[in-house]
PyMOL Python script that loads the backbone (N, CA, C, O; Angstrom):
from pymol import cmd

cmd.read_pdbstr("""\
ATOM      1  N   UNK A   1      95.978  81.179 108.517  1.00  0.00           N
ATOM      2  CA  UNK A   1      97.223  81.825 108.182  1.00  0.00           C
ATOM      3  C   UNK A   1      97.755  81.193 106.896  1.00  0.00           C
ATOM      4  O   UNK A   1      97.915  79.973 106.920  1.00  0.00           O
ATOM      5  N   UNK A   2      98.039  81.834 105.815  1.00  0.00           N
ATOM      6  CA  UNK A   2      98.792  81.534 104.383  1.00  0.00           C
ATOM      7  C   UNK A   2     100.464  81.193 105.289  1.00  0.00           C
ATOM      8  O   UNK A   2     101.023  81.585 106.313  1.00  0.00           O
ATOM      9  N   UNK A   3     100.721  80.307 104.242  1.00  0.00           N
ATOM     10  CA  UNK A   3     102.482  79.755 103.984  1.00  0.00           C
ATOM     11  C   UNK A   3     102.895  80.321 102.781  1.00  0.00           C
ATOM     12  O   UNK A   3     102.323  80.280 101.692  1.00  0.00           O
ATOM     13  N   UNK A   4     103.593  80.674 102.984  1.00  0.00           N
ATOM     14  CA  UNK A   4     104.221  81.530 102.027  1.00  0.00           C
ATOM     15  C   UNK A   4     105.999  80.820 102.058  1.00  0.00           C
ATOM     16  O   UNK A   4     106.609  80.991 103.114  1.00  0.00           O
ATOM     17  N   UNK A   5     106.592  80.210 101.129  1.00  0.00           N
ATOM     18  CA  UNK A   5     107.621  79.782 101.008  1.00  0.00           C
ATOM     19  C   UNK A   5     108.878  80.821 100.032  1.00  0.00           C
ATOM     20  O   UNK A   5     108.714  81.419  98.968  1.00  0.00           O
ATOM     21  N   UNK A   6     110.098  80.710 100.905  1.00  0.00           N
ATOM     22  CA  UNK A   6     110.855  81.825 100.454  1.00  0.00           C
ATOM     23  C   UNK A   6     112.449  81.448 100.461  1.00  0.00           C
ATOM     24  O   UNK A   6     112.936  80.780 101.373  1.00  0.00           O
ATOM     25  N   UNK A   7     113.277  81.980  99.265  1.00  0.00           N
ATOM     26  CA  UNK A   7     114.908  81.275  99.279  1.00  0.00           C
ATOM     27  C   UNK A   7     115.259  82.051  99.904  1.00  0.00           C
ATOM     28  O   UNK A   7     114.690  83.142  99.858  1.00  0.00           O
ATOM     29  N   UNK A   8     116.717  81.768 101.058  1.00  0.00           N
ATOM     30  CA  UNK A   8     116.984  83.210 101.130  1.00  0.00           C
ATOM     31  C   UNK A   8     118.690  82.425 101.169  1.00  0.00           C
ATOM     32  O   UNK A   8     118.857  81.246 101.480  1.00  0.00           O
ATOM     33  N   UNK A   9     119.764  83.333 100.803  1.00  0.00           N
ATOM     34  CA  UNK A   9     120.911  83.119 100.987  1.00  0.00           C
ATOM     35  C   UNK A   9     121.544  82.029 102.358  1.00  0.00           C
ATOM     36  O   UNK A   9     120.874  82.056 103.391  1.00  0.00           O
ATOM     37  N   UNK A  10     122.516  81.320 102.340  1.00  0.00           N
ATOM     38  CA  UNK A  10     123.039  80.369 103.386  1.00  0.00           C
ATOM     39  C   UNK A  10     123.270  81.315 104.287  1.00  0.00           C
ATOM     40  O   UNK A  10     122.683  81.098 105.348  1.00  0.00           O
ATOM     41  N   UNK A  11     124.037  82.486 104.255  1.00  0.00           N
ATOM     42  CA  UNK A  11     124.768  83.538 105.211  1.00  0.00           C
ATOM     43  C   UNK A  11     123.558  83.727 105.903  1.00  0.00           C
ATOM     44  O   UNK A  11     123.482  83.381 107.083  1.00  0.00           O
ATOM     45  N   UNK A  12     122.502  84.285 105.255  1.00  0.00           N
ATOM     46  CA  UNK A  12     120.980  84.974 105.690  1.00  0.00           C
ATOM     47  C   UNK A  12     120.575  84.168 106.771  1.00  0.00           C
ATOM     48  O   UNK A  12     120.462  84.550 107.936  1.00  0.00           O
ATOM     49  N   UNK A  13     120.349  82.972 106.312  1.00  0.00           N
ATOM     50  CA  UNK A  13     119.718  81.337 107.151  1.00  0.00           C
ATOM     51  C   UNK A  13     120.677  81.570 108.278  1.00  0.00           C
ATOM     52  O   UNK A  13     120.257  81.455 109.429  1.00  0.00           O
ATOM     53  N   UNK A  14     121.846  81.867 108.068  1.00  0.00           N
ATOM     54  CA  UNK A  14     122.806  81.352 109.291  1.00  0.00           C
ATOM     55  C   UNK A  14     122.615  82.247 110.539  1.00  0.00           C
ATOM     56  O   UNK A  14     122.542  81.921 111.724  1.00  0.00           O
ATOM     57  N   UNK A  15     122.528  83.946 109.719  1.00  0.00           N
ATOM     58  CA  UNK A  15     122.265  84.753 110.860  1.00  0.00           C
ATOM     59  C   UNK A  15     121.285  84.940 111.754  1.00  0.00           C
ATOM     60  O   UNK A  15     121.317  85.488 112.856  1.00  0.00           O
ATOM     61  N   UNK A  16     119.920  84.142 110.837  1.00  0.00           N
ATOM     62  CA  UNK A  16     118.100  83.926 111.283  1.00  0.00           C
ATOM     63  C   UNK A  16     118.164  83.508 112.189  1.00  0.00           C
ATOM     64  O   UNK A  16     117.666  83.986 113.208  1.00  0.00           O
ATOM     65  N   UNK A  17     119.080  82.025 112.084  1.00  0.00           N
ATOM     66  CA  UNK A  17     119.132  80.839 113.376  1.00  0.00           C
ATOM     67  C   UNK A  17     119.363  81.439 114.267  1.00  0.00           C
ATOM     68  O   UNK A  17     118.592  81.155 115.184  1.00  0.00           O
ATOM     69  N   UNK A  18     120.388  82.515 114.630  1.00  0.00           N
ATOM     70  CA  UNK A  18     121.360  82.750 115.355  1.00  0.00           C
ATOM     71  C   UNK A  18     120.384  83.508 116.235  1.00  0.00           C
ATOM     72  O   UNK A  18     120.243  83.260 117.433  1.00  0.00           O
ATOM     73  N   UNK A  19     119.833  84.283 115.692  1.00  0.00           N
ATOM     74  CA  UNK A  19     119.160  85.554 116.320  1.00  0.00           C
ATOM     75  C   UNK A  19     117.739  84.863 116.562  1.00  0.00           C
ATOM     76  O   UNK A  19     117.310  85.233 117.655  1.00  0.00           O
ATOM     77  N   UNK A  20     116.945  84.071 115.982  1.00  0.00           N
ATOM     78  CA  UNK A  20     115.985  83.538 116.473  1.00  0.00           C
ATOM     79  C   UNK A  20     116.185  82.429 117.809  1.00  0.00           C
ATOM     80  O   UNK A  20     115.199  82.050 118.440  1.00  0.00           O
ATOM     81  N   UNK A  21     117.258  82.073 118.068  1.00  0.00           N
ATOM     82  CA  UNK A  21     118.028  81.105 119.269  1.00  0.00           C
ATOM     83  C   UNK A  21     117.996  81.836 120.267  1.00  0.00           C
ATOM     84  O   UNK A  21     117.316  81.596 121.264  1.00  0.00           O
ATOM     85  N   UNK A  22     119.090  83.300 120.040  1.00  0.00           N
ATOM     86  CA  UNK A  22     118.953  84.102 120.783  1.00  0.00           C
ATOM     87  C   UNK A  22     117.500  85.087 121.539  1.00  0.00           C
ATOM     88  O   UNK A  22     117.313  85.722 122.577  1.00  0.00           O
ATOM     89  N   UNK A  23     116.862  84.803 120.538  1.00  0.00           N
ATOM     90  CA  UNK A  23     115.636  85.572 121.595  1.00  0.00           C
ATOM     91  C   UNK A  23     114.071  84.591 121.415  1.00  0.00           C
ATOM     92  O   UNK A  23     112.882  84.908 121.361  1.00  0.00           O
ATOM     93  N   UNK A  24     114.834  83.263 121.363  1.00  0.00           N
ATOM     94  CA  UNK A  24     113.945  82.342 121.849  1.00  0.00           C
ATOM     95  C   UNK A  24     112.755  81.988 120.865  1.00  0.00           C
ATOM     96  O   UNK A  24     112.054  80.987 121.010  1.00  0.00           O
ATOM     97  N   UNK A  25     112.617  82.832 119.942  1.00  0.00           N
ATOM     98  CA  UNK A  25     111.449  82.762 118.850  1.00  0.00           C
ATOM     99  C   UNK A  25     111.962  81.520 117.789  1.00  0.00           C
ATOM    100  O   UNK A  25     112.851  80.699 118.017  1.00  0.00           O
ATOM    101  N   UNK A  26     111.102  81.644 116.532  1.00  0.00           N
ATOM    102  CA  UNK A  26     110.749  80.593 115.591  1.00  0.00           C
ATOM    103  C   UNK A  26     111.507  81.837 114.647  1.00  0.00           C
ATOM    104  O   UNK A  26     111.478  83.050 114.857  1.00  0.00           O
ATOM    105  N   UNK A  27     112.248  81.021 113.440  1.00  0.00           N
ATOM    106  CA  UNK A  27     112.393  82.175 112.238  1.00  0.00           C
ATOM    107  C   UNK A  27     111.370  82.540 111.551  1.00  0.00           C
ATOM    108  O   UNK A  27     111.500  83.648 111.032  1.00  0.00           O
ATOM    109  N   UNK A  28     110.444  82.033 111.369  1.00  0.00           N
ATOM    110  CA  UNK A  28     109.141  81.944 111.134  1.00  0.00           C
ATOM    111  C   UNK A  28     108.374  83.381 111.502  1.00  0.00           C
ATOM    112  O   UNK A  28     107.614  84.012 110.768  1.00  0.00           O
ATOM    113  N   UNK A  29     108.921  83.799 113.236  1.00  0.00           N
ATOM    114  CA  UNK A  29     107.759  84.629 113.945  1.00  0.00           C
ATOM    115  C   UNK A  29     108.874  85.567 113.409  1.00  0.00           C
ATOM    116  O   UNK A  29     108.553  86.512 112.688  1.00  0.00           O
ATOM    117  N   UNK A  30     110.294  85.321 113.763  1.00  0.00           N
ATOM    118  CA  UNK A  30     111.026  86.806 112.991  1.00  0.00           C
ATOM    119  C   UNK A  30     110.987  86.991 111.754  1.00  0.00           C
ATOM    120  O   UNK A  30     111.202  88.188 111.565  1.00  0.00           O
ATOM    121  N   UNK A  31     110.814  86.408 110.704  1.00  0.00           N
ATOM    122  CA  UNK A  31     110.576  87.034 109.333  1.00  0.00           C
ATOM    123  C   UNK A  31     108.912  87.597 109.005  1.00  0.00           C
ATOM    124  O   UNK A  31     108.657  88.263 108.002  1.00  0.00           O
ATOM    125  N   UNK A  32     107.874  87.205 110.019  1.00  0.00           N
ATOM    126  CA  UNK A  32     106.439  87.889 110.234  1.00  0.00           C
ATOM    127  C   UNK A  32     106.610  89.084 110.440  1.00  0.00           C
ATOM    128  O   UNK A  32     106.272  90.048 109.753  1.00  0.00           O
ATOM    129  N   UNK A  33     107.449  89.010 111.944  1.00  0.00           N
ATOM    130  CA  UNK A  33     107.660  90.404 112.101  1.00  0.00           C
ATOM    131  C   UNK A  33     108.201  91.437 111.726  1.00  0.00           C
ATOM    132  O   UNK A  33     107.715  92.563 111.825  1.00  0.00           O
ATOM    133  N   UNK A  34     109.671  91.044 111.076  1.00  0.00           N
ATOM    134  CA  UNK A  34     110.200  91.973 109.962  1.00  0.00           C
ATOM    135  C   UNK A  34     109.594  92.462 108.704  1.00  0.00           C
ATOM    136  O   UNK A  34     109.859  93.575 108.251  1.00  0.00           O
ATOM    137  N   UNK A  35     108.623  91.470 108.031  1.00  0.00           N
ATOM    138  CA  UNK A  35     107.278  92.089 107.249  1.00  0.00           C
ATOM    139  C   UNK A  35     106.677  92.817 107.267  1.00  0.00           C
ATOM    140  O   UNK A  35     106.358  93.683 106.452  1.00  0.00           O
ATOM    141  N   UNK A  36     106.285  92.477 108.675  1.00  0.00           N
ATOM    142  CA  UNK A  36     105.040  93.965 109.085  1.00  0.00           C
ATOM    143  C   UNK A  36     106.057  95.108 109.371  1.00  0.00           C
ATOM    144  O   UNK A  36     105.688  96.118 108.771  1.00  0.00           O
ATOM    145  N   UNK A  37     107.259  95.321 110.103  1.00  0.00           N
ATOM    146  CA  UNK A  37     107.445  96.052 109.887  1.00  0.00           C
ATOM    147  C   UNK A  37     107.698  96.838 107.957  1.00  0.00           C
ATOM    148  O   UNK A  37     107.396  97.982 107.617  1.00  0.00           O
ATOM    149  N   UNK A  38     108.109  96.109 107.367  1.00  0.00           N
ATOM    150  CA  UNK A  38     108.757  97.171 106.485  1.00  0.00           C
ATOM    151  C   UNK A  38     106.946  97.219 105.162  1.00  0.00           C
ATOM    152  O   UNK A  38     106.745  98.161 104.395  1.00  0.00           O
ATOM    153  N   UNK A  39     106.309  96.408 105.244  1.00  0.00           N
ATOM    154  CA  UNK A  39     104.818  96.625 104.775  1.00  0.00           C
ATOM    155  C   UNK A  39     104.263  97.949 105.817  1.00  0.00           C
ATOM    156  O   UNK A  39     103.965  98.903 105.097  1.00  0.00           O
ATOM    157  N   UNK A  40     104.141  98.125 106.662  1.00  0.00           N
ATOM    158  CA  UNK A  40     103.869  99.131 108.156  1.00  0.00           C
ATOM    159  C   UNK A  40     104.463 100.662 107.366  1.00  0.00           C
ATOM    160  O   UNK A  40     103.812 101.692 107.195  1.00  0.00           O
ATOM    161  N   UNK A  41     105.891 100.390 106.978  1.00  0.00           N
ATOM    162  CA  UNK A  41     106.843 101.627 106.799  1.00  0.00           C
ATOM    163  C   UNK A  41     106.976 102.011 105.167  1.00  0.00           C
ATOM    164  O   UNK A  41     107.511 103.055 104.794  1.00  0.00           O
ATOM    165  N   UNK A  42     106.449 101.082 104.314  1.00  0.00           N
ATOM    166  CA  UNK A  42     105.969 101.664 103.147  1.00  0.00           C
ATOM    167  C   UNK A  42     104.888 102.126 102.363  1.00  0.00           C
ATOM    168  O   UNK A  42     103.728 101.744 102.206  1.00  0.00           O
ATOM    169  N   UNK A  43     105.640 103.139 101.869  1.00  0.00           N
ATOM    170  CA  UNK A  43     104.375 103.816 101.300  1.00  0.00           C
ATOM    171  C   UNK A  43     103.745 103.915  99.733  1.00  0.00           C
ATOM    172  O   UNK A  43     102.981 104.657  99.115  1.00  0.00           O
ATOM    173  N   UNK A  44     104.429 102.877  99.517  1.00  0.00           N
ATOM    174  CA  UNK A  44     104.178 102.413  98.196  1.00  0.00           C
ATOM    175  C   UNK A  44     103.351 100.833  97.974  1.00  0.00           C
ATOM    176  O   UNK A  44     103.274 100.065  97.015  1.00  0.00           O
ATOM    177  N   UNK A  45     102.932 100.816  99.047  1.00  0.00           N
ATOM    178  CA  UNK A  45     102.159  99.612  99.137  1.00  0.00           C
ATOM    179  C   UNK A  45     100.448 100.146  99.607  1.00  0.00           C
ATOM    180  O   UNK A  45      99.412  99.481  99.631  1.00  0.00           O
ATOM    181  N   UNK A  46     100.651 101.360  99.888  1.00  0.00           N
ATOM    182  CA  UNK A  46      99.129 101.864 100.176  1.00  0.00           C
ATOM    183  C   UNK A  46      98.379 101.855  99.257  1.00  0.00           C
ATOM    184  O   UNK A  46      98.641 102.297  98.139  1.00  0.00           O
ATOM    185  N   UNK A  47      97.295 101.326  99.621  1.00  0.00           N
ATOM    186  CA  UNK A  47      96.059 100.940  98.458  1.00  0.00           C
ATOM    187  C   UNK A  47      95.777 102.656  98.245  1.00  0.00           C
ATOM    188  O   UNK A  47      96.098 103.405  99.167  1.00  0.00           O
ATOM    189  N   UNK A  48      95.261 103.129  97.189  1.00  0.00           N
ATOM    190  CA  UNK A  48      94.572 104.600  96.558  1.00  0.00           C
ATOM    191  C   UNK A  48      93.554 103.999  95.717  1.00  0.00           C
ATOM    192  O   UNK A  48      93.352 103.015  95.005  1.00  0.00           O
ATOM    193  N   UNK A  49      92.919 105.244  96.212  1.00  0.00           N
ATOM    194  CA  UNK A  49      91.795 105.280  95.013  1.00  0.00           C
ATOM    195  C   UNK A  49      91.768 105.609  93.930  1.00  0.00           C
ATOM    196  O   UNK A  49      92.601 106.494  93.735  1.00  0.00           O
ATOM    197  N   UNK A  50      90.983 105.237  92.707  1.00  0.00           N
ATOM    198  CA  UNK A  50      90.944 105.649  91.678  1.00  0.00           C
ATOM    199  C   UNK A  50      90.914 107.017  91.538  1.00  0.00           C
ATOM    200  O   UNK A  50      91.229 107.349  90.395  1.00  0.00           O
ATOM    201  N   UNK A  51      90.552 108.305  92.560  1.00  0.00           N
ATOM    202  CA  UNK A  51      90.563 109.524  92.335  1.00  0.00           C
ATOM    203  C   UNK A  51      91.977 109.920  92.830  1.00  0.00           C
ATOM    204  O   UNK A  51      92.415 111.017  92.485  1.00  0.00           O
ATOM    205  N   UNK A  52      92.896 108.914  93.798  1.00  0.00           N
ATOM    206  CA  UNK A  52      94.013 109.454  94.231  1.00  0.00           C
ATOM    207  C   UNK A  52      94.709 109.396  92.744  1.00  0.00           C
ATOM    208  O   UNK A  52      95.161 110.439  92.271  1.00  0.00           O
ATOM    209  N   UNK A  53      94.787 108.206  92.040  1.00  0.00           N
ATOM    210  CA  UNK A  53      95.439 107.367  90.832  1.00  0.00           C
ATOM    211  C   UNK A  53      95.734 108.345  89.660  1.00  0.00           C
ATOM    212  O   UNK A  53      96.691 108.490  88.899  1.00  0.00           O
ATOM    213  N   UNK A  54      94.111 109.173  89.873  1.00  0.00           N
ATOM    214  CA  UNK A  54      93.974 109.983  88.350  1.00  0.00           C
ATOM    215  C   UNK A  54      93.834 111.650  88.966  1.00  0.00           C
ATOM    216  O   UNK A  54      92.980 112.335  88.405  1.00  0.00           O
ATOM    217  N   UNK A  55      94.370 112.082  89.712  1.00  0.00           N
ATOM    218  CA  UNK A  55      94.102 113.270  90.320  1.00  0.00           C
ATOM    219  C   UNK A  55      94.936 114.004  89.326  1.00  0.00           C
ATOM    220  O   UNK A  55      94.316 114.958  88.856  1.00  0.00           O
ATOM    221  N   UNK A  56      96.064 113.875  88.885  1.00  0.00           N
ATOM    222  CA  UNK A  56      97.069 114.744  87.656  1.00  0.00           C
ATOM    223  C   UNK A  56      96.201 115.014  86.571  1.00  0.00           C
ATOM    224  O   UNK A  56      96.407 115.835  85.677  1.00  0.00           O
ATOM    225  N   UNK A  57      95.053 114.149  86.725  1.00  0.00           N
ATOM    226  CA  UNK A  57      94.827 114.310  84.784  1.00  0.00           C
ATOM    227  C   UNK A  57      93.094 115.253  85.505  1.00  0.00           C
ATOM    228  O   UNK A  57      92.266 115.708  84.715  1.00  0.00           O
ATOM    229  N   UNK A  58      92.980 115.311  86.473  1.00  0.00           N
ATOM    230  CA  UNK A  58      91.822 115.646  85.803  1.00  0.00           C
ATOM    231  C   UNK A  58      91.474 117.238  85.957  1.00  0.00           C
ATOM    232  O   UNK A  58      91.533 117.978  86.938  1.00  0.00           O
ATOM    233  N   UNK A  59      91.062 117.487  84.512  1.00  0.00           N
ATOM    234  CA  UNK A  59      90.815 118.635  84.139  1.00  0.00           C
ATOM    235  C   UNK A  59      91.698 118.696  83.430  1.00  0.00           C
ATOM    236  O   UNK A  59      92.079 119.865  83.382  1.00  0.00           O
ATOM    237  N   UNK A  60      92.521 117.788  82.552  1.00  0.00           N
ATOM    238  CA  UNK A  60      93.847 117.767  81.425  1.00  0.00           C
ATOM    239  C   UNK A  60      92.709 117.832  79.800  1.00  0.00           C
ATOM    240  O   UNK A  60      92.972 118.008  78.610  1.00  0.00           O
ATOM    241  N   UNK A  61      91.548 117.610  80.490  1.00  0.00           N
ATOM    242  CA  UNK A  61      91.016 116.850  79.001  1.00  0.00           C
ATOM    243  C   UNK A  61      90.121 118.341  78.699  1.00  0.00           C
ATOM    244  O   UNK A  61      89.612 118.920  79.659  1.00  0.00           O
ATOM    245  N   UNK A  62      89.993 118.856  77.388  1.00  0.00           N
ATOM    246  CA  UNK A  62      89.214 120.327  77.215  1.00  0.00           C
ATOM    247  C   UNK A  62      87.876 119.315  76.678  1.00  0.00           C
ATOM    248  O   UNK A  62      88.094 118.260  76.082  1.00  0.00           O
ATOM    249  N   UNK A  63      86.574 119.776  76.964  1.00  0.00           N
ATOM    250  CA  UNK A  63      85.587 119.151  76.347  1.00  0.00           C
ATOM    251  C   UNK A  63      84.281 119.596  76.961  1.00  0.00           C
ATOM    252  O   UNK A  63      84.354 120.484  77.810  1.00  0.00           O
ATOM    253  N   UNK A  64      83.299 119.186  76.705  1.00  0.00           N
ATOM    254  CA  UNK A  64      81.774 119.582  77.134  1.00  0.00           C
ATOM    255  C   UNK A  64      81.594 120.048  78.073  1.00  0.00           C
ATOM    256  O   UNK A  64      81.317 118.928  78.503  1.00  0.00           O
ATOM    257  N   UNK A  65      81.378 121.067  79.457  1.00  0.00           N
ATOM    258  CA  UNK A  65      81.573 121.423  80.244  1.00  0.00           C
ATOM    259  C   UNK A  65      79.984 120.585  81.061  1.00  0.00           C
ATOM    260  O   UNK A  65      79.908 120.051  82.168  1.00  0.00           O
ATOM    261  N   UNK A  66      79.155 120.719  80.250  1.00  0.00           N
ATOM    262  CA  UNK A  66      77.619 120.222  80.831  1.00  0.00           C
ATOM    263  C   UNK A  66      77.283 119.290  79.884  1.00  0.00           C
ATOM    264  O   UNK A  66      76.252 119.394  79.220  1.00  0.00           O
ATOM    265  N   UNK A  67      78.082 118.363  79.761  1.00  0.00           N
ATOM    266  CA  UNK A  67      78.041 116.629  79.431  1.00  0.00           C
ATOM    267  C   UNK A  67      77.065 115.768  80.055  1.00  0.00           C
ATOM    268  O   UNK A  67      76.256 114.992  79.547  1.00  0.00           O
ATOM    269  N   UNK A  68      77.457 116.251  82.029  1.00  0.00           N
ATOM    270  CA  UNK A  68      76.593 115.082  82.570  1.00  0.00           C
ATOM    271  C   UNK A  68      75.180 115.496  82.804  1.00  0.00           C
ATOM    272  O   UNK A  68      74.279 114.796  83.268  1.00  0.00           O
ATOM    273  N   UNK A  69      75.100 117.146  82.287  1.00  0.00           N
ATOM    274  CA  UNK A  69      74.036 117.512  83.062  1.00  0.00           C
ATOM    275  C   UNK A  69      73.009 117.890  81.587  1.00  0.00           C
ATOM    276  O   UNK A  69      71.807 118.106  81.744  1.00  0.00           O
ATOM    277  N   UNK A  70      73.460 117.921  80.606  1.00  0.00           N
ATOM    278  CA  UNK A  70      72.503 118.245  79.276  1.00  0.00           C
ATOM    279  C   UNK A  70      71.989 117.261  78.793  1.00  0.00           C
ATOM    280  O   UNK A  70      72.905 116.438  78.766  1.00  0.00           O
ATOM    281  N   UNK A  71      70.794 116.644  78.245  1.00  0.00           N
ATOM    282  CA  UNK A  71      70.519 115.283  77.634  1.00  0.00           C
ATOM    283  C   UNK A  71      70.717 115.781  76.381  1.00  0.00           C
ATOM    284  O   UNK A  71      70.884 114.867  75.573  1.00  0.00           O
ATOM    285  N   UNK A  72      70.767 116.949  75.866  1.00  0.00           N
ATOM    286  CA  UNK A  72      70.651 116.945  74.266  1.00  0.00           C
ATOM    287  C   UNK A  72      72.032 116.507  73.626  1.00  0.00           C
ATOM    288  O   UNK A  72      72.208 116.555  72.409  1.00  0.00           O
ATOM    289  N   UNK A  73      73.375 115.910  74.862  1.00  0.00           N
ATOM    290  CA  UNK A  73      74.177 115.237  74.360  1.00  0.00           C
ATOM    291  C   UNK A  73      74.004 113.788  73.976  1.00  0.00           C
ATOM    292  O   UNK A  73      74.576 113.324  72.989  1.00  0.00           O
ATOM    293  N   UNK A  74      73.307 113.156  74.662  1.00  0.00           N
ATOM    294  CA  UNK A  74      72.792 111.801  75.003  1.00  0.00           C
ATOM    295  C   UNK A  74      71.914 111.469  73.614  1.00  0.00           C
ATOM    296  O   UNK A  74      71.473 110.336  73.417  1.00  0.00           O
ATOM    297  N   UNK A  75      71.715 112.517  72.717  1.00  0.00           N
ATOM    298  CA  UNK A  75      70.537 111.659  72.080  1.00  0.00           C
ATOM    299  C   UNK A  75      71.270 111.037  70.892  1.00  0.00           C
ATOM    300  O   UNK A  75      72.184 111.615  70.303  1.00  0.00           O
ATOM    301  N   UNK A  76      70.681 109.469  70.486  1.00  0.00           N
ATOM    302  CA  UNK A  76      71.344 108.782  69.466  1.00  0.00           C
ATOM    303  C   UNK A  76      72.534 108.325  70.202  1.00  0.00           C
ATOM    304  O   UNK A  76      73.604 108.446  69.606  1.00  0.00           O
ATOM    305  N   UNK A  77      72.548 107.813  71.409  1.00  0.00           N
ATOM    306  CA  UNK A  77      73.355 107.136  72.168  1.00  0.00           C
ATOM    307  C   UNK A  77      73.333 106.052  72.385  1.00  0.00           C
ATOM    308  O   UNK A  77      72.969 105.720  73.513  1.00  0.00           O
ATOM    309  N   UNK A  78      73.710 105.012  71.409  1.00  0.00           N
ATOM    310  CA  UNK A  78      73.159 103.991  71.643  1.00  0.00           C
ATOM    311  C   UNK A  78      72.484 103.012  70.544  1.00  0.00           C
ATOM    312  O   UNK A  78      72.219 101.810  70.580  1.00  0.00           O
ATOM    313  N   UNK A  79      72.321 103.959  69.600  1.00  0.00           N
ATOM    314  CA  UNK A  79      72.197 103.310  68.172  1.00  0.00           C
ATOM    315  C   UNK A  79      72.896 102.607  67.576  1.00  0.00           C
ATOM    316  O   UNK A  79      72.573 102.225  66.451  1.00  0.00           O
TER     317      UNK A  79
END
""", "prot")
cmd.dss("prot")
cmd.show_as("cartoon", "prot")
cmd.util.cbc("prot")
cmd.orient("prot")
């Protein structure tokens, strides 16, 4: 398990204690769990793929239609 060290306001600390006392846990296990939740509930943290990333552009670009499939583009490629 990573440590991850974090400031958080005196008020913040005060209310952690309070509520981690109250239901017997570590502040530790309640700020884990408040993580996962709001990592869980966003959706801006979802990994995409490079085809999700570039899905707007493609077919933005006008150009060779049989690029990948003609070699007589390929020749002197490389010189």
């Amino acid at each position: 398990m990573k440590t991850l060290t974090v400031k958080i306001p005196d008020k913040l600390d005060l209310k952690l204690t309070a509520v981690a006392a109250r239901r017997r846990e570590s502040k530790s296990a309640l700020i884990r769990e408040a993580l996962g939740h709001i990592v869980k509930s966003s959706e801006t943290i979802t990994p995409h793929s490079c085809l999700d990333l570039a899905k707007d552009l493609i077919g933005s670009v006008e150009g060779l239609s049989d690029l990948p499939n003609n070699k007589r583009h390929l020749k002197g490629y490389g010189r």
